[in-house]
Structures are given as C-alpha cells and as structure tokens.
Steps between C-alpha positions, in 0.01 A plus 500: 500500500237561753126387479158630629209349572125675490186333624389678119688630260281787236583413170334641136256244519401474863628352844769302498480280835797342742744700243861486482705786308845460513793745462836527415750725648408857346171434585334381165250266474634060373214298574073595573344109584308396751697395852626185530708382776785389333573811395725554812576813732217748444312794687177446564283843481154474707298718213453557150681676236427747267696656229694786671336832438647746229499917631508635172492875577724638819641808610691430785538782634183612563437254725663721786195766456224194481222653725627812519306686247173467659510809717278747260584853684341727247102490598277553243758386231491177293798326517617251241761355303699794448492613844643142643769566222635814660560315820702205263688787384596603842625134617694443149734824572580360829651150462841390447616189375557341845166576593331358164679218577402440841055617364573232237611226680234564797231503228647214268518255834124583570405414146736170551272444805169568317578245224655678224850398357578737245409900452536701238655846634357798271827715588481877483739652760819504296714810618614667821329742722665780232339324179845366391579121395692325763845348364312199483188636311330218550597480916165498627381252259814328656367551787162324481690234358699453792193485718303254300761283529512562920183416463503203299229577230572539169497854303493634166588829490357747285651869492262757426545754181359764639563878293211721544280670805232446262351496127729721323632682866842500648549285797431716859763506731367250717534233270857565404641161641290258215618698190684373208505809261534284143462200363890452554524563886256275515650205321804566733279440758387223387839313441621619848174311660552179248892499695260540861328189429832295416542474859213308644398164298086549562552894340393560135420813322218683336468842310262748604354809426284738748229589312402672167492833731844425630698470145493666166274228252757510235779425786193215572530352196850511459548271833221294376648414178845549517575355844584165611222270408565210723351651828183581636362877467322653760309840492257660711182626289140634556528526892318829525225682319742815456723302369276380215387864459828640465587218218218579305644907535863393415511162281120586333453144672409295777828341676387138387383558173825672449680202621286302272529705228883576481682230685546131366349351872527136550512282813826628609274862557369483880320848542441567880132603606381643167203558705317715253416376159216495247333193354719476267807567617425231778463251228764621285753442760354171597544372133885654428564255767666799710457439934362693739637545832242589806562622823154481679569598871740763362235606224222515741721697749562756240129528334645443205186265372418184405674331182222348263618161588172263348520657175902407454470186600178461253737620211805256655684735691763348756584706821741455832506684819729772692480713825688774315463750830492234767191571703457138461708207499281193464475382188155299586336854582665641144278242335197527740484849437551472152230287481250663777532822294356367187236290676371881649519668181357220310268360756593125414744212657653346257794726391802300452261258323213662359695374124671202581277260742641345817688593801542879585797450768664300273476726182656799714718294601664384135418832363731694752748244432509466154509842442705618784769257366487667206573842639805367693626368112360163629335339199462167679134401537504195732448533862833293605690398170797308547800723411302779649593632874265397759242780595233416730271680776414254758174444693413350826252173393500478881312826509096428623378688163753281298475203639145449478546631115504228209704552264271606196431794724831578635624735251233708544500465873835631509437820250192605667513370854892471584676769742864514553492314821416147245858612357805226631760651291594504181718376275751753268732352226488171681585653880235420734432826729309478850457837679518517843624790752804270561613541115854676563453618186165632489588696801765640355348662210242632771761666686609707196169525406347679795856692491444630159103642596629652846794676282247582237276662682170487286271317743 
C-alpha cells in the first residue's frame, strides 16, 4: 500500500483539498478522503492533481519525421495533406522493429512527462520492408507494447485494417507494409496483437479500420458487425476535402453519412478528425452517441480544417483529444487550440461552454477524460474511483501564476495559462514519475533514440 497526498485533488464535482488517495500494490486506487494524520507513512506532493490525460489517436512512428515536413521545395506549388503523406510513406519503408521500438518508447516517455498515462496507438506498419507478415504478424504491435511498458504509460493497441490505396484502387507500392488483403488476414492480425497485449498489465486492445478509402464498405461492415463487440472501434473519416469528394464518386455518399447510414454506431465508435461534415451529419453523429477524436496541433499542421465543434456539442456530442502525428505533445495546447480555433471561426469565447454554463478549463478537462477513457475501453467516469489505477498530471501550486490562483479559477488557469514547466511529474498506474537528466532510464531511451534518427537518416 502506498499513499499520496495533494494540496487538491480534481474530482467530478470540483477541488478536492489536503487529499489523500491511496494505492495498493498494482497501482489501483483503495481509499480518496481528505488527509488525516493518522493515516501513517505517506508522500506528500507540493501541487495539484488532475485526472491523467488520455492520447486517444497516436502513430508512433511518425514522431521521428515531426518537423521535418516543413521544407516546401517546389515554389509556386501548394502543398498539403497529400504531399506531407508522401514523406510518411518514405519514413514507414524504412523502420525496423528495433527502431519502432526505440521512436516509441522516446515518444511514449515524453507523453509520460507531459501528463498523459495511457495512448491509444492507431497501428498501421504491419509487415517487413518486402510487404510480408513477420512470423509474429503482429511484431511491431509487439513492439510498441514493449515500449509503453519501458515507458510506463499505459497502451491500447489498435492494429490498423488497412486494404486499399484508395476508393475502389489497389494499394501503391509504398504502402505495402499496412495491408491486410481480406477480412480473414485481418482477423489473424487481430488475434496475434490480442496475444501482444498479454504481456504488459496496462495494454488492452482496440479494432480499427483506416478509413472508408482504405477498405472495401462491405469488408466495413462485415468488421463492424461481425467482429468482436467488446472493444472500442476506431476509424479515421472526413480528414480531407478529396476525400469527401471521392466518397460521394465511389459510395454515392458522404463518408459520415455513410457511416450513419450503414453501420449500427454507438459509443464504442470513436471516429478520428471527421473534420468535414454537414449540419446534419454533425448532429447525427452527436445523437448516435458515436465519439469523435481531434487532433488540433496535428490538424492545424496539416490544413486539414476545423471540426464543427459548437454545433456537436449543441446536439450532445462527446469528444477526446490525440496528437495523431506528434507535432505536439502537450495536451493543454491540444485543448487550447481546439478551443482558440472555434473562438476565430465563430468570433465568441465561450466554446467548451457556450451549452452547458460554468467553467471552460474544467469542461475540457472532463470532456477529454471522459471520452478519452472511453477510447482506451475505459468506461469509468470518475476522476479517481477506487478500484481504478491512479492517473494524475501534477502541477506546481508553488508556481507564481498558481499560487496566487483560487481554486474556483484554477482549472481554468491550468487549461489556458499552464506550460509544461508547472508540470512535477506525473503519476501512471499508481507509479509516481519525476523527470530529470539524472533518470538512468530516461537517458537510456535517449541514447537509442538519437541512435535510431542518426541511423535513419531523415533529418
């Protein structure tokens, strides 16, 4: 058993002061009561806690090519979505497992140290260099497995169906590492990545598919209704204005209203960006209770658009956050941007609260919570419920800003006016983790980190 104490404590219905959460020894969460000195040997933590912060969209490997795609050589060309996805292409032909391993773990330990303490990993690169499955088909998943648990935050794995280059096209040669040609390769696939996550006790798994340009729609549907039920399903849709153009051409629809309109969607449903949508698909999908996954610094980095955000929450619509591509890795500045991008469009503050009156900061907060659990297969909807592991992001009350803050105000002041160096650690599956240059560890994981890029080659 080992307690913690928190000068506050963020619970579902506010702050929480002088708190003491204890734990038992994997981690999970016996008693939530205020401190009281009998309670014996604690740590004391000089800061507040919040509930530790859900990624739920990551692809891990791209984080080794984060900055990289900025260089526009052709003058006089637009460049956009499709161009940074050539340059993807390139870096996904030239890992190997060692080295996804060693981008994973460098990545997963920054997210650690930004506050979150679980990711979902939207998991693509299946095969070798040649296209072919490894004896282990599901090896890289195994892989990023294997480095969330280096890192110490916890993972649920989603491998990617992935079939076609595009509506109704074969795959290209450069993306002949994601494919799973049916339904059945797929499923194998599947049950070789439900084995991966056997291994590390924070690991669950999810079922994915790439997009409604990246598999057949009957192959869609036949996942949809015939696979397992009991996990989450993840999907991009409606990232790009092509893409809706080329649905219309192929499916006679647009890719949500086709989702809408063929597939059963519930909450288990989390559909990544779906960035472009009419009225009415925006509160359609708000009311079949289906989520929607954002990924605002990777979304703006992209120019993929802005996701009609007021309108689904005005029809009840639940969303969490990602950094999908990795350009960013605060989730503060996910939800800043998020929010600063509808206030521009719309020309009014009140966002996260426009329907539901009170505090902004701590409406993001719950929101990407709530419904980030729920992409991880999380369905538990208090901020530290005993039984539960202990996830928290720590803050420094010590800080200037925070310590002059009440606390009415100090959810807010930490969403909108918090920077990473307020961050003391936190706290993953009940482990407490400090950073510091002295972290054996840590340094470790840089070492093969900085290997892997200086063998790589791409920056």
């Amino acid at each position: 058993m080992k307690t913690y104490v928190f000068k506050a404590l963020l619970q579902n219905k506010g702050w929480l002061e002088n708190a003491s959460v204890t734990v038992d020894a994997n981690g999970k969460i016996t008693d939530v009561s205020e401190y009281d000195k009998k309670n014996g040997a604690v740590e004391h933590i000089d800061g507040a806690a919040v509930p530790g912060f859900q990624n739920a969209h990551s692809h891990a490997f791209q984080y080794a090519m984060a900055g990289i795609a900025e260089r526009h050589r052709q003058s006089g060309k637009q460049d956009d979505f499709w161009g940074w996805r050539e340059a993807m292409y390139q870096l996904a032909l030239s890992i190997d497992p060692d080295q996804m391993q060693a981008i994973a773990s460098m990545l997963y330990s920054e997210m650690l140290r930004h506050g979150y303490t679980n990711v979902v990993e939207f998991q693509y690169v299946h095969h070798d260099k040649n296209g072919k499955p490894y004896s282990n088909r599901a090896e890289m998943g195994s892989r990023l497995v294997e480095a969330a648990k280096t890192a110490g935050i916890g993972i649920t794995l989603v491998p990617i169906y992935y079939q076609k280059g595009g509506f109704g096209q074969a795959p290209n040669p450069r993306q002949r590492r994601f494919i799973s040609a049916t339904n059945d390769d797929y499923l194998k696939l599947l049950e070789a990545s439900v084995k991966a996550t056997k291994d590390y006790q924070h690991a669950n798994i999810g079922i994915g598919i790439h997009s409604l340009r990246g598999v057949e729609p009957a192959d869609i549907v036949r996942i949809a209704d015939s696979g397992p039920q009991d996990m989450p399903f993840h999907i991009h849709v409606s990232e790009q204005l092509k893409e809706i153009d080329d649905a219309i051409g192929y499916l006679g629809k647009r890719p949500v209203e086709w989702l809408l309109d063929t597939l059963r969607l519930n909450d288990r449903f989390h559909l990544v960006h779906a960035t472009h949508m009419t009225i009415d698909e925006t509160i359609r999908l708000a009311k079949s209770k289906a989520h929607v996954v954002l990924c605002p610094s990777t979304e703006g980095n992209l120019g993929d658009g802005l996701f009609p955000l007021r309108k689904f929450q005005e029809a009840g619509g639940k969303w969490s956050i990602g950094t999908d591509s990795h350009i960013g890795l605060n989730p503060l500045e996910e939800l800043r941007i998020l929010d600063y991008g509808q206030r521009l469009h719309t020309h009014k503050r009140n966002t996260f609260t426009f329907f539901a009156a009170g505090d902004s900061g701590f409406y993001a907060l719950h929101m990407a919570t709530i419904s980030g659990r729920k992409a991880m297969g999380d369905s538990c909807e208090n901020f530290f419920q005993i039984g539960a592991p202990l996830n928290a992001s720590l803050f420094n009350l010590s800080h200037p800003l925070l310590a002059s803050t009440s606390m009415k105000n100090m959810a807010s002041t930490l969403v909108y006016a918090a920077d990473n160096s307020m961050q003391i650690g936190t706290i993953s599956h009940g482990k407490l983790h400090q950073f510091t240059n002295q972290d054996i560890k840590t340094s470790q994981i840089h070492n093969n980190f900085t290997k892997v890029l200086s063998d790589l080659k791409n920056r």
